[in-house]
N, C-alpha and C positions, 0 to 999 in steps of 0.2 A: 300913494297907497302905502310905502312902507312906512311913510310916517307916520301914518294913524299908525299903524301894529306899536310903535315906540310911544306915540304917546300912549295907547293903553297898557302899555307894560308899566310906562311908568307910575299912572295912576293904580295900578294891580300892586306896583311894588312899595311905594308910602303907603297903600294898607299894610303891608304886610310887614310891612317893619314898626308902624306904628301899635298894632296891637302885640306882635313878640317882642317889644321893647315891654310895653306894658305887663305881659307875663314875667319875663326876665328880671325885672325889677322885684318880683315879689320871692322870686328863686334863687336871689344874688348871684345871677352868673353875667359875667364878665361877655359880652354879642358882641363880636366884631364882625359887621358887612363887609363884604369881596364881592365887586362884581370881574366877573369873567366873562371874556370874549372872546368864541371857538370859531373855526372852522363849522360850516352849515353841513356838510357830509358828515360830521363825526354829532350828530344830533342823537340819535339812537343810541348814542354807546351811554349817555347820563340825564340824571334827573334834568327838572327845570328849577327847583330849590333844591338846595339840601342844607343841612345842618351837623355841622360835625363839632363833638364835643371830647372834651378830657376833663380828667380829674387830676389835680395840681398835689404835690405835696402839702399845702399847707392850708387842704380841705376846701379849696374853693373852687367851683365849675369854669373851665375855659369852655366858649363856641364861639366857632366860624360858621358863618351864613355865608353861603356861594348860593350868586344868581348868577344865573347861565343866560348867556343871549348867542344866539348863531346865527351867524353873517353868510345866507348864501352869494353875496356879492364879495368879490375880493377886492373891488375899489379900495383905496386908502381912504379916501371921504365917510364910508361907512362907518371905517373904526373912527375915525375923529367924531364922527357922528353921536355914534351909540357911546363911546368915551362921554361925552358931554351932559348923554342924559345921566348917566350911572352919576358925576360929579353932583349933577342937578338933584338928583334923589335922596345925597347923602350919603354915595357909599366912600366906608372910610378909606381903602383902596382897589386899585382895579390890577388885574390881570389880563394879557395879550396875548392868548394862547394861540394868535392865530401865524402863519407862516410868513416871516418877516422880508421873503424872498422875492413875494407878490408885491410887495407892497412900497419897496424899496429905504427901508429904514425908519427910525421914529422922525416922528417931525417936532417943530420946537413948541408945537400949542399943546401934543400931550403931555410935554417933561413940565413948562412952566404950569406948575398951578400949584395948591398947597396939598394938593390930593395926590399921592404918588403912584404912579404907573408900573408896573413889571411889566417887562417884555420876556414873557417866556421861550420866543423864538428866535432865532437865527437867519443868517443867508450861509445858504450851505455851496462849502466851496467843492464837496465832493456828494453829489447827492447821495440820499438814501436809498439803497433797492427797495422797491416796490413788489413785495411779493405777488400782489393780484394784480399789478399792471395800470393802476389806474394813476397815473402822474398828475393829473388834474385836479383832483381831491382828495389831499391824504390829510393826515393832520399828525404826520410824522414831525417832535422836536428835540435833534440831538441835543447835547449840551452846550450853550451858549461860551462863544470865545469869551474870555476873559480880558480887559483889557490890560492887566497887570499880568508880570512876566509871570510862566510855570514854576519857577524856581521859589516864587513868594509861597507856594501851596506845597507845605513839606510837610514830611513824615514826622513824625514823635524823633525827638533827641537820639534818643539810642538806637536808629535807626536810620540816620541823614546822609552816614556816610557812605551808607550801601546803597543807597536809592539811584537804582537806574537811568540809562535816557534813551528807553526807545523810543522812538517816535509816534505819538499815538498816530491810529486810524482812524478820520472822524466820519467814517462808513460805519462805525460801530456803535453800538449802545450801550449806556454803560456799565451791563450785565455781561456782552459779549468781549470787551474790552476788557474785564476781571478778570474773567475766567480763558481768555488767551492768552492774557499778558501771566499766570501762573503757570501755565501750560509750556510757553515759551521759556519762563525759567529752568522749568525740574527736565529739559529737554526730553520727553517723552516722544516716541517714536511710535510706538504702538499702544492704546487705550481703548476701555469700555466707558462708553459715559450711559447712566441711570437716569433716567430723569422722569419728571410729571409732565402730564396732557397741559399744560396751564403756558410752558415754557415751550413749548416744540419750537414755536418761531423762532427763538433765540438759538436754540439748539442746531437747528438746519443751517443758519446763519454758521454757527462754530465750526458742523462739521464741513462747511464747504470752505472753510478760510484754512483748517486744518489739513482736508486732502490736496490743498495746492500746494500744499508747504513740502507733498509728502509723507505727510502722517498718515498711521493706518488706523481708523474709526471706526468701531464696531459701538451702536447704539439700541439702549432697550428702552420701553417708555413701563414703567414700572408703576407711574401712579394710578392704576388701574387693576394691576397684579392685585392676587390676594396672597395670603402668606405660605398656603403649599406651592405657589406659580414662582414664588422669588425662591423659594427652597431651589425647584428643579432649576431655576437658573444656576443659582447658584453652584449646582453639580455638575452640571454643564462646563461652567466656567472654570469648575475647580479640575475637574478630568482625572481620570484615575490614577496617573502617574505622573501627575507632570510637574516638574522642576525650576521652570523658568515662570519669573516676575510676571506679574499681574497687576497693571495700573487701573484702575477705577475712578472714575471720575462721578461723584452725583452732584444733581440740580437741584433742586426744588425746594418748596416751603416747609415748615417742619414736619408736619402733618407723616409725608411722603419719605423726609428722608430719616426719619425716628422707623416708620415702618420699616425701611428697608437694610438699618443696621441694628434691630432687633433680631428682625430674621436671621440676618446674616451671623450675629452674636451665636443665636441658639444654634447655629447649623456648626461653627466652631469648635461649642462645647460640646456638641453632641457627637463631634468624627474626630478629637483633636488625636487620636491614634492613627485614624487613616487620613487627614487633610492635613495638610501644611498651609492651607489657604491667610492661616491667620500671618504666619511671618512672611510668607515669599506675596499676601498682596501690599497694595499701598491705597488706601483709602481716601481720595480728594472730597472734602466734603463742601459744596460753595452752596451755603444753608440761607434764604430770604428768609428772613427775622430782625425785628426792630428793636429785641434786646439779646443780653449778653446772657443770658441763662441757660447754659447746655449741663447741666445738671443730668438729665434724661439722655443727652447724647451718651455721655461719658459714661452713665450707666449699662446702656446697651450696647455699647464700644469697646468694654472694660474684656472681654476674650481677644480682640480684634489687634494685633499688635502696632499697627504701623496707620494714622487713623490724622488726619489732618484738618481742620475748620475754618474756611474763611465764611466770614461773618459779614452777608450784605442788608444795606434797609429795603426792605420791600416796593420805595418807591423806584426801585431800579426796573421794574418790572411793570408794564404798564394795564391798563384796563384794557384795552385792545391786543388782545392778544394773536388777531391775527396778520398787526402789523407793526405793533410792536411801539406803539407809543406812549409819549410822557402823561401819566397818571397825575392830571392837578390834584385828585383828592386824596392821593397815597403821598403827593408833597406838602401836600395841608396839613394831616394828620401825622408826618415825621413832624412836622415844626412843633405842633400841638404837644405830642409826645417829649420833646426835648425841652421844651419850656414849663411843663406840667409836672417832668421829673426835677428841675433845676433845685435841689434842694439848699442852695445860697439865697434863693430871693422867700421875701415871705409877704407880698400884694405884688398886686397887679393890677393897673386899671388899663383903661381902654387904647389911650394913647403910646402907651409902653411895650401895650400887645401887640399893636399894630405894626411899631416899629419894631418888634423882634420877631413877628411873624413873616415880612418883609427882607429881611435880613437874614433869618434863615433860609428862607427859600430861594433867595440867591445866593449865599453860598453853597447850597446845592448844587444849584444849576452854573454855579460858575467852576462845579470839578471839585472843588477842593475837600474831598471826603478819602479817608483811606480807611480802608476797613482791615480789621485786624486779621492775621493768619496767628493759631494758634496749634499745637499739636498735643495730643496725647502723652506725656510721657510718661516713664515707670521712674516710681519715687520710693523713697525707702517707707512712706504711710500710706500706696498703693500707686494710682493711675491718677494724673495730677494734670492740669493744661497748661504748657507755658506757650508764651508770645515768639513766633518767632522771626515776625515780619508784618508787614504791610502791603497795600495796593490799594491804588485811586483810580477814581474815575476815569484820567487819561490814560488808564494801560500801565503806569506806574510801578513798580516795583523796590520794596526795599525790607531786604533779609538779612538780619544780622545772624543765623542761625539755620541749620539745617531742616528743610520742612518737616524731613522723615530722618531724625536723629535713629531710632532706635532699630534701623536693618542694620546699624552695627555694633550691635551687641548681640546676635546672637540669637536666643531662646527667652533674652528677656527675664531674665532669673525663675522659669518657668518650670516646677514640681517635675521630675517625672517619677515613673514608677520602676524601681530596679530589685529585680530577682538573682540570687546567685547560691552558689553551693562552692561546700569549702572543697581545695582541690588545691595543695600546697605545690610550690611556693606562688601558684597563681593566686589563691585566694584561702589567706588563712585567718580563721575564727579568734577570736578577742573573748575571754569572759564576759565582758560587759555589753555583748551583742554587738562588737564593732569588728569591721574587718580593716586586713589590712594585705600587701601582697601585692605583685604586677598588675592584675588586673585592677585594683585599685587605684592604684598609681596613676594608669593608662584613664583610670574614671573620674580620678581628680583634675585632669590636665583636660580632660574632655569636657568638663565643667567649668574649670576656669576659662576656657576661649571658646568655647561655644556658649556660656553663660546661662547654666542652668542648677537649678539643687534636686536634689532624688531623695527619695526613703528607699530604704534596704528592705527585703522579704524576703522567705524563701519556699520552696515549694512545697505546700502540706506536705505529698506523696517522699519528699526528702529525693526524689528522681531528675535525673537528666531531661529525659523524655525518649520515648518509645510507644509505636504506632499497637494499641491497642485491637482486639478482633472486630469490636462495630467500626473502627474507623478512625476512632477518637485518638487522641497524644495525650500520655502521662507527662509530672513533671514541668519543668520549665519551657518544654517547647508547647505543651498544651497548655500553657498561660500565655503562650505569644501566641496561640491558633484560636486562644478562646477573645484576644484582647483583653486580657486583665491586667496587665504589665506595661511598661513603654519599651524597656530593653533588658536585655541579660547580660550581665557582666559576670563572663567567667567564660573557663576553657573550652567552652562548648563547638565540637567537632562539627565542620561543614559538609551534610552528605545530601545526595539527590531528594529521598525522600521527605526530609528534614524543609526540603527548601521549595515543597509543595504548597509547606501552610504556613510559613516565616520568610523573611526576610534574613541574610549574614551581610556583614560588613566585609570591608578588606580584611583579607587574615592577616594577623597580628602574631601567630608563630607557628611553625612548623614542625611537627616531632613525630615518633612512631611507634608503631607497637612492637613489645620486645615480654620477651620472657625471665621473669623473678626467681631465681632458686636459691635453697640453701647450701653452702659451700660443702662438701665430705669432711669430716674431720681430717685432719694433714697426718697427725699418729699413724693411721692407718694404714701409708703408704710409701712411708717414710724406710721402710726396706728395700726400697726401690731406686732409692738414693744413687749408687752407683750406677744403676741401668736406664735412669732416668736421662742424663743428657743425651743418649743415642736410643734414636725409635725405634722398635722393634724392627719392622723391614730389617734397618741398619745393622742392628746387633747380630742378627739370620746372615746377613751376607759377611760379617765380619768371621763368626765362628764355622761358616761354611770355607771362607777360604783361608781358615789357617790350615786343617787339614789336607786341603787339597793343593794349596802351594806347598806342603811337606812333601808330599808325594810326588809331584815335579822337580821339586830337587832333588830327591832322592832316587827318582828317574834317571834324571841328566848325569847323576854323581856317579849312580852306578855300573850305565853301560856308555861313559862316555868314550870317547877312541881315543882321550887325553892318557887316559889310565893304563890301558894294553901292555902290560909287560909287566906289569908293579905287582910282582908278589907278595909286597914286603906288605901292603895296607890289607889284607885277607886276615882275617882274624884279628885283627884292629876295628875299633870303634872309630867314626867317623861319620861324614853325609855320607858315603855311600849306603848306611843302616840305616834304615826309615825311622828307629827310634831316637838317634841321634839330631838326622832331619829335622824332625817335629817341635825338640827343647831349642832344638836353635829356634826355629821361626819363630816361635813362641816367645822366648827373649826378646827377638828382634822387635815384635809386636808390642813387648813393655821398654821398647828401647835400652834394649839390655844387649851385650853380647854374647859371643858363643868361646866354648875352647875350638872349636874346629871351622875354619875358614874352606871354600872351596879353592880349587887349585885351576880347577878348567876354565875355560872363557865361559862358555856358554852357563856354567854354573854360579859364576860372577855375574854376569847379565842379569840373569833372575834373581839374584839374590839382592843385586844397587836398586831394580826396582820394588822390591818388598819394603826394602829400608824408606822409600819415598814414600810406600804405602801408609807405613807403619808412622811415621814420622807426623805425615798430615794428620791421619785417625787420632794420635795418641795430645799434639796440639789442641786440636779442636773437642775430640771429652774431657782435656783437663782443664781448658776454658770452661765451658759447659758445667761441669763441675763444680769449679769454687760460684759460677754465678746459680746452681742449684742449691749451695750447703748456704748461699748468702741470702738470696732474693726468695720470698713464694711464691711457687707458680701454683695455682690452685684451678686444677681440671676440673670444669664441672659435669656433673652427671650427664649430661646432655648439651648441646649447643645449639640445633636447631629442631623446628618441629617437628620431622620427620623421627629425631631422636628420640622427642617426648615421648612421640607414640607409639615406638617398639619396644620401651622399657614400662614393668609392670610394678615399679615398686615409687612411682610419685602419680598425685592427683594432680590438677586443675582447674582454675578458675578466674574469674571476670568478673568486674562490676557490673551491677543487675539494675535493669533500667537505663543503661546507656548507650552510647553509637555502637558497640563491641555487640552489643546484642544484636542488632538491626544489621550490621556487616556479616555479624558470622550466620544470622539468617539468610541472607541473600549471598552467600559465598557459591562458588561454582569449582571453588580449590578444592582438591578432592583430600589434600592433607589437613586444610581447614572448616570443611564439613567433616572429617572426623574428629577433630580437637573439639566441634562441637555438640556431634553425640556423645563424645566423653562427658561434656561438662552437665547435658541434661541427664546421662544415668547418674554421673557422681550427685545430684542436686537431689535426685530422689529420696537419698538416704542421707543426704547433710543439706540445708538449704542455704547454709552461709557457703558454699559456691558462687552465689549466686549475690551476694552480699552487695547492696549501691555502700556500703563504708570500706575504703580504701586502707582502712585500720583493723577492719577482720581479716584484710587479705595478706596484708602482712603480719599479723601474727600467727597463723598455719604457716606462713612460708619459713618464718623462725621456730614452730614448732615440728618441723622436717615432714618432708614426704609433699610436698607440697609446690607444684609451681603457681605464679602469680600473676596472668596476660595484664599488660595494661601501658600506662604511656613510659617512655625511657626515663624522660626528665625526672620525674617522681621517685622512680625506679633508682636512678644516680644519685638522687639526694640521697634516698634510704640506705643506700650502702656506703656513702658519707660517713654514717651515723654507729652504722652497725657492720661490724669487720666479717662477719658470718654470712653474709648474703650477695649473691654472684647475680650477670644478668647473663644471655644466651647473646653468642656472637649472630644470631638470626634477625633480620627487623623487617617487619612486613606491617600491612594496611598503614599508611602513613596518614596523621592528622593531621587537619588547619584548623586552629583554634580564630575562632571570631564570633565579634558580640551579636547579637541574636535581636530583630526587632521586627515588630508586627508586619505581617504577607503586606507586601505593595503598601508597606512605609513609606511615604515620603522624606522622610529626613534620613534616608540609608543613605543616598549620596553624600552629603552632607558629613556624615560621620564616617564613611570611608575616606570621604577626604582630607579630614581631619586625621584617622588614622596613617593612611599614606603619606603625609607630611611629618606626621611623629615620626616614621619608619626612620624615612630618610634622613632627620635629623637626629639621629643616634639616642636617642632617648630610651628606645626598648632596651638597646646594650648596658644604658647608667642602672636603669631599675632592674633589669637581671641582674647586675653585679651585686645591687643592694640585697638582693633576697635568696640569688643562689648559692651554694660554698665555694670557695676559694677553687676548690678541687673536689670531682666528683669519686675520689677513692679513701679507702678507708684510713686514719692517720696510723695504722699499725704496718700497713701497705708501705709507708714514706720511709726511708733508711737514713737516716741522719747517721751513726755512728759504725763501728765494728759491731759485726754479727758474733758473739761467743757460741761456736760449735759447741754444740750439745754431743751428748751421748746418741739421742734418738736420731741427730743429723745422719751418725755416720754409723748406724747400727749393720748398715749392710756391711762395711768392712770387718768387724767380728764374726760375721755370718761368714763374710767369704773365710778367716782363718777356720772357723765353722767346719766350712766344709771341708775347706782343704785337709784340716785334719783328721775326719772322715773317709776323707779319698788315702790320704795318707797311711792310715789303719788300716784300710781296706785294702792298699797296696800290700803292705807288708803280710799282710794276712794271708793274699796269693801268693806271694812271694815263698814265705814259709811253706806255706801248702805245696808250693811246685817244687821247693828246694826240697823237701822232705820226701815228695813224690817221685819225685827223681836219683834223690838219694836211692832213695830205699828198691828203686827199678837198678838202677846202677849195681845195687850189692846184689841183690837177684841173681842177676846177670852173669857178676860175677863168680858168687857161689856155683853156680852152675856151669860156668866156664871150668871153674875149678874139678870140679866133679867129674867131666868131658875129658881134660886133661890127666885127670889120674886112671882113668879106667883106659884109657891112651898107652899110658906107661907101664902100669901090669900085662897087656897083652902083649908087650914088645920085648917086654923083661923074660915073659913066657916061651914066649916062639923063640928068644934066643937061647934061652936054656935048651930049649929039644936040637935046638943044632948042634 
């Protein structure tokens, strides 16, 4: 019975070559007959003819005619059988698709003949898994051993030296072998693989050879997705903060994987403020496609930073896709395809086709194919693809280059968007719109190793930023709250609120707030000259105990029990007179002596210790002194805030729009909620108070009456500059300056790490040296030579003669007055004594006469 079914095949099949010969001829296309012989269970999966054609470079039609015959028997005698009729009909040659395992090898009646045979199948020395279980008819054919060594089937030149030697798995097919044997090099530990409904078999295959290894697989079947379903994956995958590498793996035909790095393109350009997805993933592309034209990849890849291509032929991939077997007609049509492009030949006839049809379809099948790995790179004429390896069919590998070159460069010389405000010596303005300054510095060095270029802007508002009444932020923090910007570069202060709708970096420098004033003129006080080395207290206690050690000496002098008997010092000048006393201690006090020494012990005791007194006190103000009349000391009106704000004759102010605003809003210091109702009364009636230009505020401080809140640093350079301007020994709300980048940035890490490595390796200290002054004081402050005393130095000393000759006048003036006063009592006195006495003598003259 089954012979009939072959004889009429055969008579169905001389028709049917005889009249498409007869058309073909009139088409000039180039019919080469194939018969093929399958497996009887794999009937259903293809025609009973088919016809496959191409178009050759040099205009003329190739086709391949496949007859199919299926052998429910797996006898060998069949195929010898149906082999003989297909020679008998004419075909030019035959195909053996059937499983060479059953059958126990070819025999020598189908190699001898002039008709030549392929054996598409094998004896498999490790079977194939059977996913549906059916071992009895599958019509699974890995790739046929070779019988020439591995080592003949090599890689391109510049790439032989690197070629691997794992040892293939021939439980594998040779889509599943690709794409493990990459897998295995880039040693990925944990991945997502993408793929289409077309490949699933292959797919479950990988991930069950990958979770034994260990590896952790997470898989999505994406060719079904529409392009808002790869979006939400997409977000998913990316997560709102997350830091650590993302490997990707996709499968599929172009169709599939164009869709899913489109998507993926658009989702990059569309968050590249809030996703990092483009640099921190890594994109495995393993694309089925029978030519080299990624044009459209590269296209929609070109946001995607890290983006890789291996490049298979579709006959990897078989028509059975639920078990994954060899596609005779995607092997026909590679051949087709590759002899059609062969732009060295220019005819073809029949005999020639057949022999290179033959030829390549066992080179296929005998492995020897390696398909190119290619990567995205950044080039100086944009996004370019180099070569940067290989893989063959056996699992093969050979990389003369890095798959994913470009995770170490960085940002990829990638634009950002940079906001800043001038704010010396952090950031200072350039005529020609350029800046220059620490924070630059710090932006250059962040550019060169992180590998990025910026444009410079700055805030319409010319503001810091400060939280507005709906809610909103002015300034450069409300360009990082709105995402208009990538980062801020400048001294911008790290506070809670601030850090509600942005992102800071590691701080990059610490400083504080302190207070600007202008110095007192020194003229002024310059009569003070003498009383100035000793503080008031001092000088109180000094002129209190010259008086009162005068009077203890003159205590002890006068009733001491030394003296008892000594008539002769009574009406003598000495310490027993308190005025005597006084000029002594007084001398003693300018280390001067006395005419009159004490005699008594106890009067000596007190006096050796005076001399001690006197001795240290007169030491330490004449030190004091010449470093007074040499060095200036210049007291400022005030020192700290409390000072500010009991004296009525200076104002106050702050830059308007900055952290100073938003601090001294939220202050709970009851001396710094008053510094701040000053500053809104004083603003009512001036608004440059309130000034964002750090140049109105110090010109009021140099036009007097005026303090200036703001950072020290600035502060110390300005009085640098200008010898007239003091700062307060006070320093309160202390700043962290750091660069400023969009809420739940992803690349904050990143740049604080960057920053924290700069810290440590002294770099901030090189560029402060470069931009700050040698010395934060003024050069009229530095004393290089002899001070020439002035007049005004020591004015107080002609005041003291001043006085003294005042006091001196005045003495003599009582002096006169008492002498005179006294005179003139004295003669009184006497007259009247006189008077007494004569009126004495007449009455005595009298009475003697009557006797």
């Amino acid at each position: 019975m089954e012979s009939v079914h072959v004889y009429a095949f055969y008579v169905i099949l001389k028709l049917l070559i005889f009249f498409t010969d007869i058309c073909s001829s009139k088409q000039q296309t180039a019919i080469l007959d194939i018969g093929v012989i399958a497996d009887g269970c794999s009937h259903n999966n293809a025609e009973y003819n088919q016809t496959l054609t191409s178009t050759s470079v040099w205009d003329e039609s190739l086709a391949v005619r496949l007859h199919w015959i299926y052998l429910e028997s797996k006898e060998s005698y069949q195929v010898l059988r149906t082999v003989m009729e297909f020679r008998r009909v004419g075909m030019d040659s035959i195909l053996l698709a059937v499983d060479l395992q059953y059958l126990g090898g070819l025999t020598k009646q189908l190699i001898n003949d002039n008709i030549p045979v392929l054996a598409l199948g094998r004896i498999n020395r490790v079977p194939v898994p059977d996913v549906n279980g059916d071992n009895d008819c599958r019509s699974s054919f890995p790739p046929p051993e070779t019988a020439n060594s591995q080592d003949e089937c090599l890689p391109p030149v510049d790439s032989v030296e690197h070629m691997s030697t794992l040892q293939h798995n021939h439980s594998l097919s040779y889509l599943d072998s690709n794409i493990i044997a990459v897998l295995h090099h880039l040693r990925w530990t944990t991945q997502i693989i993408l793929y289409e409904k077309a490949i699933e078999f292959y797919v479950d295959r990988i991930i069950r050879v990958l979770s034994n290894e260990g590896r952790f697989v997470v898989a999505y079947e994406v060719g079904t997705m529409n392009q808002d379903q790869v979006q939400v994956l997409l977000e998913t995958l990316d997560g709102p903060s997350g830091d650590h590498k993302i490997n990707i793996t996709i499968m599929g035909h172009t169709t599939c994987v164009e869709h899913v790095l489109f998507t993926a393109g658009q989702y990059v350009r569309n968050n590249q403020r809030r996703s990092s997805l483009s640099i921190r993933s890594l994109w495995l592309v393993f694309l089925l496609q029978d030519d080299n034209n990624l044009y459209r990849i590269q296209e929609y890849a070109a946001n995607i930073d890290n983006v890789a291509v291996i490049l298979l032929p579709t006959f990897f991939v078989g028509t059975d896709k639920n078990n994954g077997t060899t596609d005779i007609l995607q092997l026909v049509r590679k051949a087709l395809f590759n002899i059609g492009s062969n732009s060295t030949m220019t005819t073809m006839n029949k005999s020639d086709m057949n022999y290179l049809i033959l030829e390549l379809l066992q080179s296929e099948l005998q492995g020897c194919h390696w398909s190119p790995v290619q990567t995205l790179m950044f080039t100086v004429g944009g996004r370019g693809w180099s070569h940067v390896g290989y893989v063959d069919t056996m699992g093969r590998t050979a990389f003369h280059a890095e798959i994913f070159p470009n995770t170490r460069f960085g940002f990829n010389h990638r634009k950002f968007a940079v906001s800043t405000l001038e704010w010396a010596p952090f950031v200072i303005a350039s005529p020609n719109n350029t800046y220059t300054g620490l924070c630059f510095d710090l932006l250059d060095h962040l550019a060169s190793s992180l590998n990025f270029t910026f444009e410079i802007d700055r805030p319409p508002d010319g503001q810091w930023g400060v939280i507005n009444a709906n809610g909103t932020w002015t300034g450069m923090v409300g360009q990082l709250a709105e995402a208009e910007i990538d980062i801020v570069v400048a001294p911008l202060s790290t506070q809670a609120k601030r850090e509600k709708v942005m992102d800071f970096t590691y701080s990059f420098y610490i400083d504080y707030t302190t207070i600007l004033m202008k110095k007192k003129d020194p003229t002024t006080t310059k009569w003070r000259t003498l009383i100035d080395p000793f503080s008031e207290e001092l000088l109180l206690c000094v002129l209190i105990s010259l008086p009162v050690m005068s009077m203890l000496l003159f205590l002890f002098e006068r009733f001491s029990p030394f003296y008892v008997g000594d008539e002769e010092r009574e009406g003598q000048s000495g310490l027993h007179t308190y005025q005597d006393a006084f000029w002594y201690m007084y001398g003693a006090l300018l280390t001067q002596g006395g005419e009159h020494l004490p005699r008594s012990q106890t009067g000596r005791t007190l006096l050796s210790s005076w001399w001690l007194f006197c001795i240290i006190m007169m030491a330490t103000y004449s030190g004091n002194l010449i470093a007074f009349l040499t060095v200036n000391k210049d007291k400022p009106p005030f020192s700290t805030v409390a000072g500010m704000l009991q004296q009525d004759h200076y104002r106050w102010g702050t830059i308007g729009g900055s952290s100073w605003i938003t601090a001294f809003n939220e202050t709970q210091a009851p001396d710094l909620m008053k510094v701040w109702a000053g500053m809104l009364e004083f603003n009512a009636s001036d608004n440059s108070i309130l000034s964002s230009q750090s140049s109105e505020h110090f010109k009021k401080v140099l036009g007097g009456g005026y303090a200036y809140i703001g950072d020290k640093t600035q502060m110390e350079i300005k009085m640098a500059e200008e010898c007239s301007l003091l700062i307060s020994d006070d320093e309160f709300m202390p700043l962290q300056y750091a660069l400023g980048l969009p809420n739940f940035s992803p690349y904050t890490k990143m740049f604080s790490d960057e920053l924290l490595h700069i810290h440590e390796s002294g770099l901030l200290h090189i560029w402060k040296s470069r931009w700050w002054p040698q010395r934060n004081f003024c050069d009229g402050e530095l004393v290089t030579s002899a001070k020439t005393i002035t007049l005004i130095d020591v004015q107080s000393a002609f005041y003291l003669i001043g006085i003294g000759l005042t006091l001196a006048t005045l003495i003599i003036i009582i002096e006169k007055v008492t002498f005179w006063y006294q005179t003139k009592v004295t003669s009184r006195k006497f007259q009247n004594d006189s008077k007494v006495n004569e009126s004495t003598n007449v009455t005595i003259k009298y009475i003697g006469t009557n006797s």
